[in-house]
DRENTI-164171 format. One record per residue: residue in one letter; x, y, z of N, C-alpha, C in turn. Coordinates in nm, 4 decimals. Example, Ala and Ser with C-alpha at 12.3 -4.5 7.8 and 13.67 -1.06 7.14 Angstrom:
# residues 2
{node 'A'; {1.3190; -0.5690; 0.7800}; {1.2300; -0.4500; 0.7800}; {1.3200; -0.3300; 0.7800}}
{node 'S'; {1.2850; -0.2250; 0.7080}; {1.3670; -0.1060; 0.7140}; {1.2900; 0.0030; 0.7870}}
END
This chain:
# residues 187
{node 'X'; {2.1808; -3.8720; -1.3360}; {2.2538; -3.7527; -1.3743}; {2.1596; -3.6461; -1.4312}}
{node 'X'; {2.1011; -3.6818; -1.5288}; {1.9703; -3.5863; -1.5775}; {1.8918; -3.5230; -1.5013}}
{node 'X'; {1.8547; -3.6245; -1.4270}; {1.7545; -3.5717; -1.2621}; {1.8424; -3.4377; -1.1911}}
{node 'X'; {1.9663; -3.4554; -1.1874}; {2.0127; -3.3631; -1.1159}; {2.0608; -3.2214; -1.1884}}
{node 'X'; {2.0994; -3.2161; -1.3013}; {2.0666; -3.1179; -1.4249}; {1.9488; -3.0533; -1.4437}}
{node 'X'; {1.8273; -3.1410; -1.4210}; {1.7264; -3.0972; -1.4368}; {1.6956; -2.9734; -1.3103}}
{node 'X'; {1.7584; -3.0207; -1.1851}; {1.7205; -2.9763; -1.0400}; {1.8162; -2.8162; -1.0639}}
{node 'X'; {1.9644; -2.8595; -1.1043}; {2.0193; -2.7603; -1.0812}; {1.9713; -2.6474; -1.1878}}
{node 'X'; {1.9194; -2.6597; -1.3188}; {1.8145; -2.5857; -1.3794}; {1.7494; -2.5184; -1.3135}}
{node 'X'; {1.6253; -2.5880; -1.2466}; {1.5315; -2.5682; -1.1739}; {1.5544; -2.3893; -1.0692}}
{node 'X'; {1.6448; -2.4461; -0.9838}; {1.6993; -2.3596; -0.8942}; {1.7315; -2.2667; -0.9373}}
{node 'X'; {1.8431; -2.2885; -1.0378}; {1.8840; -2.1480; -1.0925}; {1.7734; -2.0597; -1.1598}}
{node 'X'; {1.7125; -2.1001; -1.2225}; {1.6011; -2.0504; -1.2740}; {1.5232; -1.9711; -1.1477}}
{node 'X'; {1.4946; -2.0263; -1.0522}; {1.3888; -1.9758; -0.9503}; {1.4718; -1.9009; -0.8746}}
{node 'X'; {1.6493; -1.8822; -0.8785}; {1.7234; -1.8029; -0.8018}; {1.7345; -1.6525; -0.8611}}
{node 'X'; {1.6947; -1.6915; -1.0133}; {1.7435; -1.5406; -1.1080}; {1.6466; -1.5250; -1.0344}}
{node 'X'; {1.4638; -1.5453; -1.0630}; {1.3824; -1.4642; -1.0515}; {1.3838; -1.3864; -0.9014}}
{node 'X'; {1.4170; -1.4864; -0.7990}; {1.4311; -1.4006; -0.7110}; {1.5073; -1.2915; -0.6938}}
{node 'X'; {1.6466; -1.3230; -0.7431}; {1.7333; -1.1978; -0.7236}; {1.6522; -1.0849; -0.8471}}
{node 'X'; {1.6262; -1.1071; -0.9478}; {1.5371; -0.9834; -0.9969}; {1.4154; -0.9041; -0.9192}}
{node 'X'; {1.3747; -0.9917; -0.8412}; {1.2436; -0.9151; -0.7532}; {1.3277; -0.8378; -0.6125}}
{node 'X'; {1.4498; -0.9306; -0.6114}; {1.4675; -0.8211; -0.4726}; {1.5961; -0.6983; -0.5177}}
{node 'X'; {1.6401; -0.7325; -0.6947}; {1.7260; -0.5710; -0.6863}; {1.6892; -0.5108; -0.7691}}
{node 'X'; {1.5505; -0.5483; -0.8079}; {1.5119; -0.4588; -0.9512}; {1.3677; -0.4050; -0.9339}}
{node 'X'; {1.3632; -0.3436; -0.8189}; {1.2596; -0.2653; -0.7839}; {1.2287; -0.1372; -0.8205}}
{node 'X'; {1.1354; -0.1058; -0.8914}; {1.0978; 0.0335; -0.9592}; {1.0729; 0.1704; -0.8301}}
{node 'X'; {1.0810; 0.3318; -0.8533}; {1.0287; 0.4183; -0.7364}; {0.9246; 0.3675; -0.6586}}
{node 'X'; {0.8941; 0.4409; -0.5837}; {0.7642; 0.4180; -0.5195}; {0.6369; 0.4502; -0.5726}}
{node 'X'; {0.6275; 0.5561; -0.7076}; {0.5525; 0.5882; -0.7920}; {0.4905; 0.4488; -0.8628}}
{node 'X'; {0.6260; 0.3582; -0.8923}; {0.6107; 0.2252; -0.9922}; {0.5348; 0.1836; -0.8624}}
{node 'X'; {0.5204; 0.0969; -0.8023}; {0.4728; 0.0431; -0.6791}; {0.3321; 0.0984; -0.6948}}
{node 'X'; {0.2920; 0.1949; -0.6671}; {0.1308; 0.2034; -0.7031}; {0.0339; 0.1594; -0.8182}}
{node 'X'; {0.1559; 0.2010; -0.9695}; {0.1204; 0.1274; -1.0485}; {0.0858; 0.0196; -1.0699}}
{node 'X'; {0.1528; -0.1061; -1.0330}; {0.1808; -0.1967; -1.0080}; {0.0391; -0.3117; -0.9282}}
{node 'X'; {-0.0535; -0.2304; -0.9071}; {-0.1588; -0.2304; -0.8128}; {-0.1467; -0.3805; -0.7593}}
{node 'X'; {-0.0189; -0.4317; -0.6866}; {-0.0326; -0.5828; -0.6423}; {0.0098; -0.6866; -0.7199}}
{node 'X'; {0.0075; -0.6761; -0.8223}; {-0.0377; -0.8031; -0.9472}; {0.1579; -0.8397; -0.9495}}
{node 'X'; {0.2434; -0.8312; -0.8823}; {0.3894; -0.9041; -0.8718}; {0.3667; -0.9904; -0.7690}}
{node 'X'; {0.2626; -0.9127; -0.6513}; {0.2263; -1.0372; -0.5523}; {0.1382; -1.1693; -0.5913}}
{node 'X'; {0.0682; -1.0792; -0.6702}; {-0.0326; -1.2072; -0.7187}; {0.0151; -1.3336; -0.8181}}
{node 'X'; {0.1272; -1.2081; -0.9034}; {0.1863; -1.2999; -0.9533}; {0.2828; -1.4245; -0.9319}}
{node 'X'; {0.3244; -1.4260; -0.8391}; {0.4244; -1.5177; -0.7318}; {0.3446; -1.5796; -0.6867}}
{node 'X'; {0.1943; -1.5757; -0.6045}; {0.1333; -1.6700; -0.5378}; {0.0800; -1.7089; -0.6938}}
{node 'X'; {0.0320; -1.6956; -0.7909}; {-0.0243; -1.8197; -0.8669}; {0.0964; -1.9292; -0.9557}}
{node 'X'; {0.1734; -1.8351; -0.9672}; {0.2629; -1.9307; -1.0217}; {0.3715; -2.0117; -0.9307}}
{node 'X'; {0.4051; -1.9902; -0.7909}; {0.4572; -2.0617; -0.7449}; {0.3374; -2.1864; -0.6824}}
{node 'X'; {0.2209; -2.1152; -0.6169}; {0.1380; -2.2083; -0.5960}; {0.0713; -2.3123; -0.6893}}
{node 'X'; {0.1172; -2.2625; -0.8489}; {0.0463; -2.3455; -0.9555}; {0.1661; -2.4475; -0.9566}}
{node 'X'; {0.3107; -2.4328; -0.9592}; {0.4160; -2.5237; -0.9555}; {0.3934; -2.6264; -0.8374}}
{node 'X'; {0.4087; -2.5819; -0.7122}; {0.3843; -2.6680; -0.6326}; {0.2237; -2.7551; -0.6383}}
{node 'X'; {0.1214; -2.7078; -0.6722}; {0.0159; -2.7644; -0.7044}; {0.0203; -2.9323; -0.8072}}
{node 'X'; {0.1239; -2.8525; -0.9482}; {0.1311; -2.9535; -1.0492}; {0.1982; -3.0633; -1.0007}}
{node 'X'; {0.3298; -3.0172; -0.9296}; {0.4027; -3.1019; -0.9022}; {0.3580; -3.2335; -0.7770}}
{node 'X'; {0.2033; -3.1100; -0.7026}; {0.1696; -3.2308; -0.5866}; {0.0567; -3.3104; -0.6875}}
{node 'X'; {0.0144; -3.2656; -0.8165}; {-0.0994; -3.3575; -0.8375}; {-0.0555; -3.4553; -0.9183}}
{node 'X'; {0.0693; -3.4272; -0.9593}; {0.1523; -3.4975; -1.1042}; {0.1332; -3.6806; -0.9927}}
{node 'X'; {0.2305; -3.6351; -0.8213}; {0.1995; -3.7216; -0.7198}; {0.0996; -3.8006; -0.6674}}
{node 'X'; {-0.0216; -3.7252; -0.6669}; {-0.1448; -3.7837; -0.6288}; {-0.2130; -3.8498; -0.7544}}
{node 'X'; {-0.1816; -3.8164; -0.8481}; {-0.2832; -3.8595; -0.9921}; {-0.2000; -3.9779; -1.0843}}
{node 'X'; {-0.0834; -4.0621; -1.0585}; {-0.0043; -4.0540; -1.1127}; {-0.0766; -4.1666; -1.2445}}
{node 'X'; {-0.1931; -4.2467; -1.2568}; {-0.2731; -4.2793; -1.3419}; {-0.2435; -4.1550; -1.4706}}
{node 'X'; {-0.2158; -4.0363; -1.4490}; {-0.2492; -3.9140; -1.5630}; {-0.0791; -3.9081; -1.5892}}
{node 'X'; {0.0056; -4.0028; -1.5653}; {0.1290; -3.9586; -1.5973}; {0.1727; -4.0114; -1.7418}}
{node 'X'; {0.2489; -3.9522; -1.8129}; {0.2725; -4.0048; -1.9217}; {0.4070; -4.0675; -1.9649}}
{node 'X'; {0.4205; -4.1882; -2.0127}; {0.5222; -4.3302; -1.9991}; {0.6931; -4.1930; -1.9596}}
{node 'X'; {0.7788; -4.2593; -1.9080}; {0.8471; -4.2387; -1.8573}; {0.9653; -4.1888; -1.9868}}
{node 'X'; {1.0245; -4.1192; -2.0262}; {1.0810; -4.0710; -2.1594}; {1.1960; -3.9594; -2.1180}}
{node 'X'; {1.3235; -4.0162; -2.1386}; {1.4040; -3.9031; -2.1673}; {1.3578; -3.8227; -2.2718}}
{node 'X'; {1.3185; -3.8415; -2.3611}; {1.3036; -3.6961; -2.4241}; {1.2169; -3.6080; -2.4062}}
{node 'X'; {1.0980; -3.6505; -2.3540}; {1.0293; -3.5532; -2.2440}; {1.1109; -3.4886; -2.1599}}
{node 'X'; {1.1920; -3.4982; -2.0658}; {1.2814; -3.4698; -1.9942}; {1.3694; -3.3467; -2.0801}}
{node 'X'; {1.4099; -3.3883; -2.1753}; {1.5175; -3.3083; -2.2235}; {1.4540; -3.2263; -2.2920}}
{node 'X'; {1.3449; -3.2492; -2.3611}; {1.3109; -3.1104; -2.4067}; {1.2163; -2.9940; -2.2835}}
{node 'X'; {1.1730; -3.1090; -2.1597}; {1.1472; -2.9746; -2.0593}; {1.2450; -2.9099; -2.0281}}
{node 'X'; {1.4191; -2.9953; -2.0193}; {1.5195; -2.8969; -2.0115}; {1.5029; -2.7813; -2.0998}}
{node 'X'; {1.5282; -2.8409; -2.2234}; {1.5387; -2.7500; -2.3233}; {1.4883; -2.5985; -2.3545}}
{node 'X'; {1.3361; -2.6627; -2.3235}; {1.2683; -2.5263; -2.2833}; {1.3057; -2.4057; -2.1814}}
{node 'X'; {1.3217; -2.4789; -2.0756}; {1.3493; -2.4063; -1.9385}; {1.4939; -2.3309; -1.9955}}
{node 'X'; {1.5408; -2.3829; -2.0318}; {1.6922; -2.3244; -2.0649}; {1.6648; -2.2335; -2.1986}}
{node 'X'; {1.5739; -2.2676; -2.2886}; {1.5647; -2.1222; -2.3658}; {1.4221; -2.0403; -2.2987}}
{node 'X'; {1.3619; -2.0712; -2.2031}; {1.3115; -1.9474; -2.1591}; {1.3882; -1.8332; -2.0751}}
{node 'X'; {1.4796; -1.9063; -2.0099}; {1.5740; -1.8509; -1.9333}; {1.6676; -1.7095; -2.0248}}
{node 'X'; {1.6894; -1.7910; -2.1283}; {1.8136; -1.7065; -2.2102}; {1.7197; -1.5765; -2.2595}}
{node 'X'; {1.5749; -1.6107; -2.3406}; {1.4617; -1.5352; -2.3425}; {1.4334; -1.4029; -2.2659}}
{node 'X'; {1.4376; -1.4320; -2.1447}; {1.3940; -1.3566; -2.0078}; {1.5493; -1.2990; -1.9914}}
{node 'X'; {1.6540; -1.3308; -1.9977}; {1.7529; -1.2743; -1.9468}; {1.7744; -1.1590; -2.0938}}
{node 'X'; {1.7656; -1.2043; -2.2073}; {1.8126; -1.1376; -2.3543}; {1.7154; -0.9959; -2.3109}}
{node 'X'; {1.5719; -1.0184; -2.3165}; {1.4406; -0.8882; -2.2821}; {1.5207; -0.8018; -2.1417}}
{node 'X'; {1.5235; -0.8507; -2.0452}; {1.5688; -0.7617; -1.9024}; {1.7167; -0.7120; -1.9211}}
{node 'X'; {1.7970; -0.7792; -2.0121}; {1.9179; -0.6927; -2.0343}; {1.9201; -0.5652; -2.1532}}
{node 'X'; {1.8024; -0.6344; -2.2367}; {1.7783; -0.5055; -2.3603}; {1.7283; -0.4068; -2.2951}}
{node 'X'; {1.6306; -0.4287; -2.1644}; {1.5767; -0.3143; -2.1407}; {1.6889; -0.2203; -2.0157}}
{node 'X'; {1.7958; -0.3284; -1.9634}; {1.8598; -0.2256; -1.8755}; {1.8297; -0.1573; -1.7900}}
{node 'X'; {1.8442; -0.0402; -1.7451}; {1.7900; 0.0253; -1.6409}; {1.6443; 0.0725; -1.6498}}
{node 'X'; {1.5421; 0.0297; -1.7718}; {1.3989; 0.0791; -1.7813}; {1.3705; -0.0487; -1.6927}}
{node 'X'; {1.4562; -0.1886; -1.7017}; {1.3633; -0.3451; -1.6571}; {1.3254; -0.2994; -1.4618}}
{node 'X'; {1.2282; -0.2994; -1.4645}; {1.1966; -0.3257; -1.3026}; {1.0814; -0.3997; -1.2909}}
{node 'X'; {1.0889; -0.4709; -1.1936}; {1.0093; -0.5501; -1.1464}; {0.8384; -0.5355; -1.1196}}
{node 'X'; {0.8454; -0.4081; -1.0945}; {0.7172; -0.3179; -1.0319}; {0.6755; -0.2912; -1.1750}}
{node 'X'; {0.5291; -0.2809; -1.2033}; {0.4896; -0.1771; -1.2944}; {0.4701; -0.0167; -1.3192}}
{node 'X'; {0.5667; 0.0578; -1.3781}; {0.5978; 0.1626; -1.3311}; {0.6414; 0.2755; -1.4927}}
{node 'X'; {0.6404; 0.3383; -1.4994}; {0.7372; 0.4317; -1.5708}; {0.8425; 0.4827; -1.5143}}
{node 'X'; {0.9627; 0.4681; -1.5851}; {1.1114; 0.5138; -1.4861}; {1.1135; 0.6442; -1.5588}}
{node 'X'; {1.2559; 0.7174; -1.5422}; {1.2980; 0.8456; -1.6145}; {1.3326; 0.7813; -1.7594}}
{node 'X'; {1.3354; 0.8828; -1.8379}; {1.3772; 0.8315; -1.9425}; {1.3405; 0.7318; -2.0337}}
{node 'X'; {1.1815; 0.6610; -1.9868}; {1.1530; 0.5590; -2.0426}; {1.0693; 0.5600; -2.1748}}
{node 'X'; {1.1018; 0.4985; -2.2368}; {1.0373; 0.5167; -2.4095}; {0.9733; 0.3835; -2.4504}}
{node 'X'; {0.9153; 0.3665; -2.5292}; {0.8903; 0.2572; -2.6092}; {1.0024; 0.1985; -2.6931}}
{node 'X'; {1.0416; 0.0891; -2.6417}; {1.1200; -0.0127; -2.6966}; {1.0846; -0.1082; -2.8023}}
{node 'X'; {1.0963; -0.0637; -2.9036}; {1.0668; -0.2044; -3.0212}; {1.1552; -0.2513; -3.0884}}
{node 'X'; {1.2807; -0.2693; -3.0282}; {1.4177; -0.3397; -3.0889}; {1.4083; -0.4648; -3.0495}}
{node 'X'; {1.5418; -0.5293; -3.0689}; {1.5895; -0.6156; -2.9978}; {1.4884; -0.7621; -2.9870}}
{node 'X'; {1.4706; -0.8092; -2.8699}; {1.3235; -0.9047; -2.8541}; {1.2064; -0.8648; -2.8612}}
{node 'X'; {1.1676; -0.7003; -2.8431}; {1.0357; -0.6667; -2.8547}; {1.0155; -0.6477; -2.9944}}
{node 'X'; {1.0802; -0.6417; -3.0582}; {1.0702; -0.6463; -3.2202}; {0.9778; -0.7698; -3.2851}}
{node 'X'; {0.9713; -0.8576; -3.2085}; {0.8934; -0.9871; -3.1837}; {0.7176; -0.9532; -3.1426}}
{node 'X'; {0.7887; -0.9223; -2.9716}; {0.6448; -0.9533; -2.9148}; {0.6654; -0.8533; -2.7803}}
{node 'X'; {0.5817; -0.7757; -2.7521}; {0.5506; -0.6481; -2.6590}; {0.6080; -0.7052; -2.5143}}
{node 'X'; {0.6144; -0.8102; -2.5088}; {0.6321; -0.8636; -2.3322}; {0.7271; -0.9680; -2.3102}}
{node 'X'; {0.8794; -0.9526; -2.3818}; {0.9143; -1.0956; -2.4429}; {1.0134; -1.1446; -2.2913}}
{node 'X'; {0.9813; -1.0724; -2.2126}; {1.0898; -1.0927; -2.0415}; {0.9231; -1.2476; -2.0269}}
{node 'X'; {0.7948; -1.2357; -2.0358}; {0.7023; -1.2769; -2.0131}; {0.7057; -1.4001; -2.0635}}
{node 'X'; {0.7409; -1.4156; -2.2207}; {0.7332; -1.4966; -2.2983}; {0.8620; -1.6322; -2.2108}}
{node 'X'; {0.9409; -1.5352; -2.2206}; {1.0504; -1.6097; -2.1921}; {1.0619; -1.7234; -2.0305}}
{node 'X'; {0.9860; -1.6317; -1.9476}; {0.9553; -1.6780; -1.8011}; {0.7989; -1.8284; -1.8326}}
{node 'X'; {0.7357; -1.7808; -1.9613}; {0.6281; -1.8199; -2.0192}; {0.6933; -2.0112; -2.0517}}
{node 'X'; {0.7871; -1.9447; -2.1499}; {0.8481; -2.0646; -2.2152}; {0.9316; -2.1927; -2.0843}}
{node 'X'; {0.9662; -2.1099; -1.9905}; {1.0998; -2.1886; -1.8758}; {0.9697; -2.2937; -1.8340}}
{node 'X'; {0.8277; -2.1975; -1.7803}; {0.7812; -2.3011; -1.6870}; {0.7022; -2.3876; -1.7872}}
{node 'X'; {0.6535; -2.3577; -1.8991}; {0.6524; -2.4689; -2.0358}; {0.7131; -2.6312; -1.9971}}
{node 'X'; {0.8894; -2.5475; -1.9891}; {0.9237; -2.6481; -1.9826}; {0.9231; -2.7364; -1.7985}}
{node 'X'; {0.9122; -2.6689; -1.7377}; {0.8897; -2.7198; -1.6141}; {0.7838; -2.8082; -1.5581}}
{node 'X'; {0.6687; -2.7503; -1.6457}; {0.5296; -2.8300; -1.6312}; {0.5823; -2.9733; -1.7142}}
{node 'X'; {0.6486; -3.0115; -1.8311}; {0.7018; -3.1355; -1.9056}; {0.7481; -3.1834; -1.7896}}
{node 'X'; {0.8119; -3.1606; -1.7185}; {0.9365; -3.2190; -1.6164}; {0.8125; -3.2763; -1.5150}}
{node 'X'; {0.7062; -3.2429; -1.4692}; {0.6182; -3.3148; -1.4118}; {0.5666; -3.4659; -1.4261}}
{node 'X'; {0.6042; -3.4680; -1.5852}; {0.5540; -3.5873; -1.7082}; {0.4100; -3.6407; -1.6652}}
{node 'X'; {0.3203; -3.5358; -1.6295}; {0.2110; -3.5197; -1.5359}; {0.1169; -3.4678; -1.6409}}
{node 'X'; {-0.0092; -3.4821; -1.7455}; {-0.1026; -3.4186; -1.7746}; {-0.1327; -3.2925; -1.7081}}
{node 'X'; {-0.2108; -3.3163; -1.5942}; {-0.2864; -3.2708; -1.4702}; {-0.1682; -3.1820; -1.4220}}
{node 'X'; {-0.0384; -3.2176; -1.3954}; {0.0489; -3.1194; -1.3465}; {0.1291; -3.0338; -1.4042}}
{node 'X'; {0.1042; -3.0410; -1.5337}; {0.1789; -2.9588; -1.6422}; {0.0477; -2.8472; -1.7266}}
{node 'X'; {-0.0663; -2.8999; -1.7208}; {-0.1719; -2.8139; -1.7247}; {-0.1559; -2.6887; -1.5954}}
{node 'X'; {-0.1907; -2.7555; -1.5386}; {-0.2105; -2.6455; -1.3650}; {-0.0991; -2.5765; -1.3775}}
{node 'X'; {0.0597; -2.6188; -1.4223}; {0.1730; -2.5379; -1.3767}; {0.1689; -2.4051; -1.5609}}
{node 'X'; {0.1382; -2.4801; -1.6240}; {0.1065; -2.3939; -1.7142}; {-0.0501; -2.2884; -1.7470}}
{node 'X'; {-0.1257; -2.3285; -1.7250}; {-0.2356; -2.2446; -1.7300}; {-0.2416; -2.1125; -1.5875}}
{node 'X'; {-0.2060; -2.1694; -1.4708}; {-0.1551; -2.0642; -1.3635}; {-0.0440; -1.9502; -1.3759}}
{node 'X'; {0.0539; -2.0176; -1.4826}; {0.1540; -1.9227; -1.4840}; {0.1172; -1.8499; -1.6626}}
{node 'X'; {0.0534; -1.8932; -1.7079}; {-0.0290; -1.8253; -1.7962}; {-0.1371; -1.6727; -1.7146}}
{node 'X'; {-0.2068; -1.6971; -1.6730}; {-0.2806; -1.6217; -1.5941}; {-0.2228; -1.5238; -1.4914}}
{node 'X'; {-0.1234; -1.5369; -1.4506}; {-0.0530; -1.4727; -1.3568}; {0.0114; -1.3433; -1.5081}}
{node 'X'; {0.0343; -1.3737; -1.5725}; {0.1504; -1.3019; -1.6955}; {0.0262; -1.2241; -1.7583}}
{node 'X'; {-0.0754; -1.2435; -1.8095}; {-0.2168; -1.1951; -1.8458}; {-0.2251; -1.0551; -1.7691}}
{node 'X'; {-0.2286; -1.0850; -1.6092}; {-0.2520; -1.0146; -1.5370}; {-0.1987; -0.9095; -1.5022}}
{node 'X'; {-0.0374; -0.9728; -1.5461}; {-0.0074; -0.8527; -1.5159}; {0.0418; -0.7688; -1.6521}}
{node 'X'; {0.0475; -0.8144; -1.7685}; {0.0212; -0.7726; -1.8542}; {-0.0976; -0.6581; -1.8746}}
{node 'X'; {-0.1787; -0.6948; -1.8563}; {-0.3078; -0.6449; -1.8823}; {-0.2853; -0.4498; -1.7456}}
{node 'X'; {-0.2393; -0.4727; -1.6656}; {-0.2474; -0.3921; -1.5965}; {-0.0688; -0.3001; -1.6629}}
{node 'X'; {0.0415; -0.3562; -1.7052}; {0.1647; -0.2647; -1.7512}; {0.0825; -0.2253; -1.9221}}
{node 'X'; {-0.0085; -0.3201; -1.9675}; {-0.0540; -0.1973; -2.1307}; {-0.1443; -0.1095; -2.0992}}
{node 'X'; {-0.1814; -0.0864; -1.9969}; {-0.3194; 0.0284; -1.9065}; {-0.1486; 0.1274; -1.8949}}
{node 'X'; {-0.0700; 0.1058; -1.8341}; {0.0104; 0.2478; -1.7567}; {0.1579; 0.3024; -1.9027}}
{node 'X'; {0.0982; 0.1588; -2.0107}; {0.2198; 0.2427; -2.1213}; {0.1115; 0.3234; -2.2119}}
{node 'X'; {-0.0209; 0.2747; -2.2070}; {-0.0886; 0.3339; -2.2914}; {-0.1152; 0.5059; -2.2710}}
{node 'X'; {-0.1392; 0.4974; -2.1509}; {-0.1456; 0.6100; -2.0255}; {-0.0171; 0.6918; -2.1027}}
{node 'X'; {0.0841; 0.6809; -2.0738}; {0.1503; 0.7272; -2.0960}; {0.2294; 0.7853; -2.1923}}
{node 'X'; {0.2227; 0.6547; -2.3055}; {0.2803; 0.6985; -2.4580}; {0.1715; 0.7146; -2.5430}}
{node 'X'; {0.0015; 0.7067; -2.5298}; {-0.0752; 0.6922; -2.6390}; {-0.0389; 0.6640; -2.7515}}
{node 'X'; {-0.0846; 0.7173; -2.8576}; {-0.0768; 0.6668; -3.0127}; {0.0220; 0.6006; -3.0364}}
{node 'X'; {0.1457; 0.6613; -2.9843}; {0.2525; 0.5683; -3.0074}; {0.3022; 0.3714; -2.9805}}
{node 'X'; {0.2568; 0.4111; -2.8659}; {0.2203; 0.2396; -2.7954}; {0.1327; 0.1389; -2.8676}}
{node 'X'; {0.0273; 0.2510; -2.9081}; {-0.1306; 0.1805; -2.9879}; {-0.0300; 0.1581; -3.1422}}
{node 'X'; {0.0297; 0.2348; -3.1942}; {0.0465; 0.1893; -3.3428}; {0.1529; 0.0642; -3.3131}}
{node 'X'; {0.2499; 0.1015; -3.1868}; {0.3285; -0.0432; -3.1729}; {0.2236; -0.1836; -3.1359}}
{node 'X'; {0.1598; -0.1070; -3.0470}; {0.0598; -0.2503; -3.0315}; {0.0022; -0.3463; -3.1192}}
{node 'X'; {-0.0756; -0.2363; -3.2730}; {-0.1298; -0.2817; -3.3302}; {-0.0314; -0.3867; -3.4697}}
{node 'X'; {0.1014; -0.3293; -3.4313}; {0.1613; -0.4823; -3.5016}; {0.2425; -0.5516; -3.4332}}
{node 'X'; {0.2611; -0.5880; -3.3215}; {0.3049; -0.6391; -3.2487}; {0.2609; -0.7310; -3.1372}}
{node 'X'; {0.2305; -0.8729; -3.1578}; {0.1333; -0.9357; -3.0659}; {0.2100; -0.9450; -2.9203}}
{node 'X'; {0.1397; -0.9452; -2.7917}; {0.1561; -0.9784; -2.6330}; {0.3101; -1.0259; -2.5905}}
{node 'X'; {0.2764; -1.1515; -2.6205}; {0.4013; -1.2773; -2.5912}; {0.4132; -1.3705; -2.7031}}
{node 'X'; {0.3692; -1.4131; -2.7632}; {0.3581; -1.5340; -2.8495}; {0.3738; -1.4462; -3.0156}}
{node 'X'; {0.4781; -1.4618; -3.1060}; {0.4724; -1.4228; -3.2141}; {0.3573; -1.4355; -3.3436}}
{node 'X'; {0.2487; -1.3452; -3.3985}; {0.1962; -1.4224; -3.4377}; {0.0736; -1.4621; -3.3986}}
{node 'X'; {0.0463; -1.5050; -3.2579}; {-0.0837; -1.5474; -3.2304}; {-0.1172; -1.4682; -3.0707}}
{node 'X'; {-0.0868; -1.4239; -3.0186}; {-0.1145; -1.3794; -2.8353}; {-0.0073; -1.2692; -2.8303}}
END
């Protein structure tokens, strides 16, 4: 029964993100911004999932003893990264697009979840596959599914604080400077 909770998780999780990439597309202006890094981001983190999950298979010496509560707290996770990622993309409303971009009307947001942490749609997508890499019960496959989907979020991080800085200067910089990435506190 768990196994299949876990699956229907799984899916749903990987169904939001899709339906966010195919109706929450920024102008064509956002799209340049954006210089690639949504593509890149999809090939490392889906290729880092399928990676963990094939080495969790091939390595299984690196697996660790068999534990519902491993299990349930990779649910756990996955299900509050989810709520995470959905709480950030509904605060932001019609600014959230997929693309890296400036829309009309767009301001610096420090309510709500960003009141936390500058990227918390990130954190939250951060936290799901957290828990997804557990669900491997794989060393080797929960590293790879986490350090890939780490790097993918970096990236594209690193390229949306280049086009808010651009845009809002000082203002962004004084939010920046108390407000860490993704991680409260430390990143």
């Amino acid at each position: 029964m768990l196994f299949w909770i876990t699956i229907i998780l799984f899916c749903g999780y990987v169904g939001m993100e899709l339906f966010l990439l195919a109706t929450r597309r920024g102008r064509q202006s956002a799209k340049r911004d954006d210089r690639g890094t949504i593509q890149a981001a999809w090939i490392l983190i889906a290729g880092g999932c399928i990676a963990g999950f094939l080495l969790s298979t091939l390595f299984p010496t690196l697996n660790w003893p068999h534990n519902v509560m491993i299990v349930l707290l990779g649910d756990f996770l996955l299900v509050a990264g989810i709520f995470v990622r959905i709480w950030a993309v509904r605060h932001l409303g019609k600014l959230f697009t997929v693309d890296v971009g400036i829309q009309p009307g767009h301001h610096v947001v420090q309510d709500g979840p960003f009141r936390f942490v500058r990227h918390p749609s990130y954190s939250g997508s951060l936290l799901a596959w957290i828990g997804v890499g557990l669900l491997t019960r794989n060393w080797l496959g929960f590293f790879v599914i986490v350090i890939c989907t780490f790097i993918a979020y970096v990236l594209r991080i690193s390229v949306e604080e280049k086009v808010l800085r651009e845009k809002f200067g000082t203002e962004y910089e004084k939010y920046a400077a108390r407000t860490k990435k993704m991680v409260p506190g430390v990143y």
